[in-house]
N, CA and C atoms as an extended XYZ file, in Angstrom:
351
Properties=species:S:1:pos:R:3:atomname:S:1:resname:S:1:resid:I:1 pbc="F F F"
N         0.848       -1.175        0.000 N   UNK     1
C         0.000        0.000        0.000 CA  UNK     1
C         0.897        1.243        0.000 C   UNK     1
N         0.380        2.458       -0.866 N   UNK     2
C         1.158        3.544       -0.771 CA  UNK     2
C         0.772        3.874        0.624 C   UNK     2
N         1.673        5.384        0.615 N   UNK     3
C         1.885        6.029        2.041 CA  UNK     3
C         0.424        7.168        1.570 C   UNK     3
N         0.316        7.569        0.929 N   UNK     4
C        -0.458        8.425        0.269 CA  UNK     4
C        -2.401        7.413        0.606 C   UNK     4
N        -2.055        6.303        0.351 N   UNK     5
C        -3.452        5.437        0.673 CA  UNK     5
C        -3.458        5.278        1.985 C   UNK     5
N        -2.577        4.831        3.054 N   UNK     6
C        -2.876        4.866        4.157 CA  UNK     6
C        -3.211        6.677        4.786 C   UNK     6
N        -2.842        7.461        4.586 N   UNK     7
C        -3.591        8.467        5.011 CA  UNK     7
C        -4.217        8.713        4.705 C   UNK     7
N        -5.327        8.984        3.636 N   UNK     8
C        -6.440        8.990        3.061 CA  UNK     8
C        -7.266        8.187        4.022 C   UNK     8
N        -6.730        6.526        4.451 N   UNK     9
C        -7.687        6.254        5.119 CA  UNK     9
C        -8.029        6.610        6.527 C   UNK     9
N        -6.623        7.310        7.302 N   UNK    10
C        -6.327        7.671        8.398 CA  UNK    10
C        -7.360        9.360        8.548 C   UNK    10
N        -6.976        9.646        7.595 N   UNK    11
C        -7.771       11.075        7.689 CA  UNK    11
C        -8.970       10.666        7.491 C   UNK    11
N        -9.969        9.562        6.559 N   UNK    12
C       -11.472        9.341        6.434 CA  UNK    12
C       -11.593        8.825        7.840 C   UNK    12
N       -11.113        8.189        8.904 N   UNK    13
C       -11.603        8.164        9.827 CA  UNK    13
C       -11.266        8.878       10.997 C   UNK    13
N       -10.288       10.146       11.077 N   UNK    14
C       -10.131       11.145       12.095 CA  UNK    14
C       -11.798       11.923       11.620 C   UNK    14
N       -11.944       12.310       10.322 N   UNK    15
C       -13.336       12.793       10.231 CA  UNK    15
C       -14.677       11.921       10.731 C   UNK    15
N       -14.862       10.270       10.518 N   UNK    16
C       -15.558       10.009       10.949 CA  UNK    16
C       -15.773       10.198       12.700 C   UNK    16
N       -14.394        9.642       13.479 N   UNK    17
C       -14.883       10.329       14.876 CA  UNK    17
C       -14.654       11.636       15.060 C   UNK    17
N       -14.990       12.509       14.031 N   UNK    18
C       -14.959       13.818       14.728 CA  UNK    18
C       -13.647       14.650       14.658 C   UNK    18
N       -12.107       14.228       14.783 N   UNK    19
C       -11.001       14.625       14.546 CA  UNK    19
C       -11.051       15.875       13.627 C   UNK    19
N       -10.650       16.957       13.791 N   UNK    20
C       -10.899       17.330       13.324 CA  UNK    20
C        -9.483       18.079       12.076 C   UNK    20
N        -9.524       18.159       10.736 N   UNK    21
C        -8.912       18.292        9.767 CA  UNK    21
C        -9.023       19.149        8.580 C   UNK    21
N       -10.381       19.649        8.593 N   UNK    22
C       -10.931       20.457        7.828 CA  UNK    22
C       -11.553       21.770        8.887 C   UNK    22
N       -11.000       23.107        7.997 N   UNK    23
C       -10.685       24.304        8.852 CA  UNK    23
C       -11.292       25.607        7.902 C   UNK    23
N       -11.944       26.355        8.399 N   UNK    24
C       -12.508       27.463        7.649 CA  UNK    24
C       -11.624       28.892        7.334 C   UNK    24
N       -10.662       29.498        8.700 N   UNK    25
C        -9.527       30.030        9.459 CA  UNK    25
C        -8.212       29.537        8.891 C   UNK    25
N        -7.030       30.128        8.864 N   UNK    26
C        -5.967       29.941        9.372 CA  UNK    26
C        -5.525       30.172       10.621 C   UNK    26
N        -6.513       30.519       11.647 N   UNK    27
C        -6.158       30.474       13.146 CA  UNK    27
C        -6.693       29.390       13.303 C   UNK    27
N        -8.179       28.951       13.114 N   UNK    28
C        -8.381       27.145       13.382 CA  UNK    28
C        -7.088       26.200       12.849 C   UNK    28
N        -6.989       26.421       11.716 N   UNK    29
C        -5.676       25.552       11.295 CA  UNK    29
C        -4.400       25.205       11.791 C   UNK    29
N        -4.304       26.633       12.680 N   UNK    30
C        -2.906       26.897       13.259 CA  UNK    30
C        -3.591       26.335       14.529 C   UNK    30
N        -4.663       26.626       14.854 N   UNK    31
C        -4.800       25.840       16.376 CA  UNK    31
C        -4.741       24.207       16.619 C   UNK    31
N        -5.266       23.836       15.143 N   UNK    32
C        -5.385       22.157       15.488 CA  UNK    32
C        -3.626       21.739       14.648 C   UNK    32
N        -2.902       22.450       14.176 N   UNK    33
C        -1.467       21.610       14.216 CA  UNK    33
C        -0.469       21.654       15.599 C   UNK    33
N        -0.705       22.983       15.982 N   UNK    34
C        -0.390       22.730       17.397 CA  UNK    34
C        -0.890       22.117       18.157 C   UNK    34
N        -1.949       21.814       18.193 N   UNK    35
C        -2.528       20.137       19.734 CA  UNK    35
C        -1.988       19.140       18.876 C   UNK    35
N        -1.943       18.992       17.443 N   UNK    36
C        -1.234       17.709       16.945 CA  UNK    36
C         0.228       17.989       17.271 C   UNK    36
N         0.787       18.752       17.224 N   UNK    37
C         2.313       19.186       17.086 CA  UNK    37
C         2.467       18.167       18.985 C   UNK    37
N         2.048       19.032       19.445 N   UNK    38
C         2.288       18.196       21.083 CA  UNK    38
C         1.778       16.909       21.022 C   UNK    38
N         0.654       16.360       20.115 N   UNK    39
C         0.081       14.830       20.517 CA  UNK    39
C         1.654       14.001       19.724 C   UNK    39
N         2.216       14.803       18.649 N   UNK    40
C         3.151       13.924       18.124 CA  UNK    40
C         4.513       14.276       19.100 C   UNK    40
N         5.057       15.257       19.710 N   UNK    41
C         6.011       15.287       21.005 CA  UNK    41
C         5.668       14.574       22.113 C   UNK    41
N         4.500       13.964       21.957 N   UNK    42
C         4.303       13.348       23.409 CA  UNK    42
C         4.434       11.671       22.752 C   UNK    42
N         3.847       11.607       21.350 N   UNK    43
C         3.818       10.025       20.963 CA  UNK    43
C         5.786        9.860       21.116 C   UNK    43
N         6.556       10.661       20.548 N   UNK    44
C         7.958       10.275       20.700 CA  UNK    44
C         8.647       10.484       22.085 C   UNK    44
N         7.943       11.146       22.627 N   UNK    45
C         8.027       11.324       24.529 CA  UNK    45
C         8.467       10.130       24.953 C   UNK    45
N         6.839        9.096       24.378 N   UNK    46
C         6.643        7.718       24.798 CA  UNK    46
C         7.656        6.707       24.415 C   UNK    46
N         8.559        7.142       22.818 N   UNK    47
C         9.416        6.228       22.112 CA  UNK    47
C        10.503        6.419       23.052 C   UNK    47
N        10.901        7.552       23.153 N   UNK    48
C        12.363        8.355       24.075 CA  UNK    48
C        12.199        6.860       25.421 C   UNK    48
N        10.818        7.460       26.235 N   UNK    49
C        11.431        7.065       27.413 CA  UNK    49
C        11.462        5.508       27.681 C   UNK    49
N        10.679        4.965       26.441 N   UNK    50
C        10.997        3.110       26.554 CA  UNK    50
C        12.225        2.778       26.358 C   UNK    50
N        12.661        3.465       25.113 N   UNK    51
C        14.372        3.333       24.820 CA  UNK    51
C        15.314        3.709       26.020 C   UNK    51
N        14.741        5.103       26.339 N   UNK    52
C        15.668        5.135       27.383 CA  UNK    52
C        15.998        3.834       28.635 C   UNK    52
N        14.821        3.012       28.813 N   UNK    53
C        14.656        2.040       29.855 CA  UNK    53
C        14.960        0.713       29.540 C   UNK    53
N        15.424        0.404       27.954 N   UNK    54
C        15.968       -0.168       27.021 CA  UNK    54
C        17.366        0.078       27.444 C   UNK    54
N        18.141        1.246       27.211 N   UNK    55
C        19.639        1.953       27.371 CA  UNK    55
C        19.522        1.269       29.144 C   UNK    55
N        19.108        1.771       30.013 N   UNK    56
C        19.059        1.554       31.565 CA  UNK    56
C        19.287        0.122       31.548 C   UNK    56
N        18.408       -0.930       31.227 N   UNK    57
C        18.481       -2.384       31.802 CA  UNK    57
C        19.768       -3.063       30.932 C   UNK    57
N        20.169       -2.397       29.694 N   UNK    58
C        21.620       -3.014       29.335 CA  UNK    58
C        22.586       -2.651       29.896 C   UNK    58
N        22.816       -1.342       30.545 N   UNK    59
C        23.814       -0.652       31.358 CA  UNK    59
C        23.873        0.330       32.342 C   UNK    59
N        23.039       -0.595       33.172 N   UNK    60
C        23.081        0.009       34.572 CA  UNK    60
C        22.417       -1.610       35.093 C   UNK    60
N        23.581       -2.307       36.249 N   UNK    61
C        23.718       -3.079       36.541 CA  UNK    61
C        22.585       -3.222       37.999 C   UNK    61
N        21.332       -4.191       37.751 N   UNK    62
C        19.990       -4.096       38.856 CA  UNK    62
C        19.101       -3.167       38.323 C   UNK    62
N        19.134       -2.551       37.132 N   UNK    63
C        17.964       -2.126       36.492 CA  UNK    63
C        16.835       -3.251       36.045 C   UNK    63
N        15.966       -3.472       36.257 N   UNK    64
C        15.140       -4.033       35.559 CA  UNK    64
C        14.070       -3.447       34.159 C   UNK    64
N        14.550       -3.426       33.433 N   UNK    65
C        13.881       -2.871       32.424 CA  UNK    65
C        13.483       -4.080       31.160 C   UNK    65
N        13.326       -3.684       30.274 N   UNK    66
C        12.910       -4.993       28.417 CA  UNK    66
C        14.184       -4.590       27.714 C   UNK    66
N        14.311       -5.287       27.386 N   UNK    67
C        15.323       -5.999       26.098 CA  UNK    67
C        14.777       -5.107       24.856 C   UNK    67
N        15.835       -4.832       24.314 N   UNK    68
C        15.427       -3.883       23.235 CA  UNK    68
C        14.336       -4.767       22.246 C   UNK    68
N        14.766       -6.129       21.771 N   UNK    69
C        14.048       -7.288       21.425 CA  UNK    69
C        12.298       -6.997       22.160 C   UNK    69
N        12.547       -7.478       23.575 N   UNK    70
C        10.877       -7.420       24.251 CA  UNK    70
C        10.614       -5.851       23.560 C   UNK    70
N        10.628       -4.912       23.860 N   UNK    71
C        10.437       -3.405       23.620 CA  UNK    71
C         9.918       -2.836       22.212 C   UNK    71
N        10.787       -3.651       20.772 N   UNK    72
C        10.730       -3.313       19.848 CA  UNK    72
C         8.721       -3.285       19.679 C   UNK    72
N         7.847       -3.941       20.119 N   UNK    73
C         7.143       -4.219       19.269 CA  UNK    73
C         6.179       -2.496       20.053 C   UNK    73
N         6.450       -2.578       21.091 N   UNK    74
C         5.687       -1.355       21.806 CA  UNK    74
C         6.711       -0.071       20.751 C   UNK    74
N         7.675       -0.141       21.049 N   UNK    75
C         8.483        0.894       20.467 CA  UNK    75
C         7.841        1.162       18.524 C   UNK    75
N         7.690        0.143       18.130 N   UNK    76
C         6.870        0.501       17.169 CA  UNK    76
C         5.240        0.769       16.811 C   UNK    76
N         4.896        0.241       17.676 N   UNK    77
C         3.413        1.049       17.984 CA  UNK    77
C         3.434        2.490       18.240 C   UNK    77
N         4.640        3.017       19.059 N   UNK    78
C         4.780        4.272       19.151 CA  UNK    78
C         4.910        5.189       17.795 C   UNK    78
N         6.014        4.584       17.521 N   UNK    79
C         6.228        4.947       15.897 CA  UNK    79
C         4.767        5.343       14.838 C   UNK    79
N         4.327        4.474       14.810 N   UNK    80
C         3.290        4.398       14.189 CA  UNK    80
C         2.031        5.086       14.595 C   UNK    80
N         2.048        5.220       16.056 N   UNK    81
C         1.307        7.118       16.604 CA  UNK    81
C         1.272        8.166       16.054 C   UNK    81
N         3.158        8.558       16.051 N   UNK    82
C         3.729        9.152       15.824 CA  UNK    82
C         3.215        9.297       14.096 C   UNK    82
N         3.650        8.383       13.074 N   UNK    83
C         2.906        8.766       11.916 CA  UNK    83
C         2.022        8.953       11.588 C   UNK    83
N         0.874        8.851       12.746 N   UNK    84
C        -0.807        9.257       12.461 CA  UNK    84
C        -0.104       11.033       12.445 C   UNK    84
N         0.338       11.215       13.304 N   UNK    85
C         0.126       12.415       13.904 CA  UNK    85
C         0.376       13.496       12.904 C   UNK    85
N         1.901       13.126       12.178 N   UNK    86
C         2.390       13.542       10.956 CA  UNK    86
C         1.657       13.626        9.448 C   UNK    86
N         0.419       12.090        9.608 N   UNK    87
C        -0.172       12.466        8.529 CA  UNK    87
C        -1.222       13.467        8.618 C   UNK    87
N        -1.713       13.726        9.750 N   UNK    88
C        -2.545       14.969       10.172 CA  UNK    88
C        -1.995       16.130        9.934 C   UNK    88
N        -0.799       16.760       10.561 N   UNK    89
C         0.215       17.773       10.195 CA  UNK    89
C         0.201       17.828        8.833 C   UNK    89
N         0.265       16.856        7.997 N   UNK    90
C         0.987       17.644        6.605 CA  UNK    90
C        -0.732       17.582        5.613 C   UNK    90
N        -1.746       16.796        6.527 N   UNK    91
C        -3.385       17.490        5.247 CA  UNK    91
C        -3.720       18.222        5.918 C   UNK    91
N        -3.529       18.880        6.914 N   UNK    92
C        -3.705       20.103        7.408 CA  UNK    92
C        -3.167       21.324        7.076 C   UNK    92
N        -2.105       21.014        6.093 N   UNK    93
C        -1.442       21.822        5.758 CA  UNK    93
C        -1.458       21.349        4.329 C   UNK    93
N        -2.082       20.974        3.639 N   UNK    94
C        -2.614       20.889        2.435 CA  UNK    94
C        -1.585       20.227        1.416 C   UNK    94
N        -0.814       19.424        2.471 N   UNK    95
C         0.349       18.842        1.752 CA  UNK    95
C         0.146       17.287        0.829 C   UNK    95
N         1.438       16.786        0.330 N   UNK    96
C         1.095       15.122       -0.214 CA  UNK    96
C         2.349       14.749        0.184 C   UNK    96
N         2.245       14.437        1.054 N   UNK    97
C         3.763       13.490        2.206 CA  UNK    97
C         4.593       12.729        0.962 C   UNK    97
N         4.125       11.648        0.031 N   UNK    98
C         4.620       11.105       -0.971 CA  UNK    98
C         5.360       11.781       -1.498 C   UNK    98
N         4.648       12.689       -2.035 N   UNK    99
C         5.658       13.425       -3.246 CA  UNK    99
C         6.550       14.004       -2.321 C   UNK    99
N         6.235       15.371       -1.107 N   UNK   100
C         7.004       15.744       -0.576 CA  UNK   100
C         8.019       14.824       -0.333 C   UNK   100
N         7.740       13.703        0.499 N   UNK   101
C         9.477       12.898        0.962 CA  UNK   101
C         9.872       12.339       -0.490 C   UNK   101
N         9.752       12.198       -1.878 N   UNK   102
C        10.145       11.831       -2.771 CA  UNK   102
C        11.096       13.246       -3.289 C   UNK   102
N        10.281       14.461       -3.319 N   UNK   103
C        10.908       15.936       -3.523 CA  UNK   103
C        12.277       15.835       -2.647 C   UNK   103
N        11.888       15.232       -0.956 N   UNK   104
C        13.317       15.596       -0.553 CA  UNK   104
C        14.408       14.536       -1.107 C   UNK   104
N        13.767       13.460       -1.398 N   UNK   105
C        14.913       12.602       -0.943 CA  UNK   105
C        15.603       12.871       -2.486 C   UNK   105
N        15.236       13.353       -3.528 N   UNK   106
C        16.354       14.289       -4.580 CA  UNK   106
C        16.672       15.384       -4.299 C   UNK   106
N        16.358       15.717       -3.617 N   UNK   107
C        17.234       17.107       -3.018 CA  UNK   107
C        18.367       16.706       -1.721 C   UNK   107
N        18.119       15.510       -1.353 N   UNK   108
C        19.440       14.950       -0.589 CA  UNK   108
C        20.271       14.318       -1.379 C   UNK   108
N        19.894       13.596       -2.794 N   UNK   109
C        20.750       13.395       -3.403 CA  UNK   109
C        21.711       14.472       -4.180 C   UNK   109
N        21.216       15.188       -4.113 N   UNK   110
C        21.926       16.341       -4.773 CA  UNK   110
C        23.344       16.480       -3.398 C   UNK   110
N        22.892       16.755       -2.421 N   UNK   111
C        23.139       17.561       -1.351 CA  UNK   111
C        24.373       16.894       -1.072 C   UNK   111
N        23.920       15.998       -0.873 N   UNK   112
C        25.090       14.566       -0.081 CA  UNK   112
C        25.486       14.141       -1.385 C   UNK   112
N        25.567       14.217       -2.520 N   UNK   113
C        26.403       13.440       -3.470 CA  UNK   113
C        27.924       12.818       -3.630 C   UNK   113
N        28.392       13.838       -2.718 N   UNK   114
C        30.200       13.827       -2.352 CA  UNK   114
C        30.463       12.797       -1.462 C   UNK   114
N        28.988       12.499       -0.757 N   UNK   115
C        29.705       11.284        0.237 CA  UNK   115
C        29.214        9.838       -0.503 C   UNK   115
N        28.490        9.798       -1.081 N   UNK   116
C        28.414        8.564       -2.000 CA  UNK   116
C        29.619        7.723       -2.099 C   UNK   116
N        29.808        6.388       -2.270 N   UNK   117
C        30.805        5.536       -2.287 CA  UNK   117
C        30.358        4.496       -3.512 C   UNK   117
């Protein structure tokens, strides 16, 4: 599945419960990327501090914490918060994530070309 189809479906159902994505204002607009802007600092809040407890139980000796292994699968649920949140941010902003990360990633080839091997 494209990245472009999964938000389409992500955004048809932030509208069905209500989420809201469609804005009359550019102060409504600007108000709902900022509560997303923090719902997505808080979804990587959540990634930070498992890892961090990941980093703790490998090296710090009587920590009890998960195995990066046990962790990975929560750690990617986070992740995947985290990209709701982003696909909200960028149709809120009237964007197409696809093309955009396709736009950058030739403009990093340009950029970085010298370090190529």
């Amino acid at each position: 599945m494209e990245i472009s189809a999964l938000i389409e479906q992500q955004i048809e159902r932030d509208r069905r419960r209500g989420f809201r994505v469609d804005f009359e204002t550019d102060a409504a607009r600007e108000e709902q990327l900022t509560h997303d802007l923090i719902g997505l600092f808080g979804e990587v809040g959540e990634f930070s501090n498992l890892l961090k407890k990941v980093t703790l139980a490998r090296t710090t000796r009587g920590y009890a914490g998960p195995t990066l292994s046990e962790a990975s699968p929560d750690l990617r649920d986070e992740l995947a918060d985290a990209a709701i949140y982003i696909f909200r941010l960028v149709t809120i902003l009237g964007g197409d994530l696809e093309r955009d990360i396709l736009a950058k990633i030739e403009r990093n080839d340009e950029r970085y070309r010298n370090l190529e091997r």
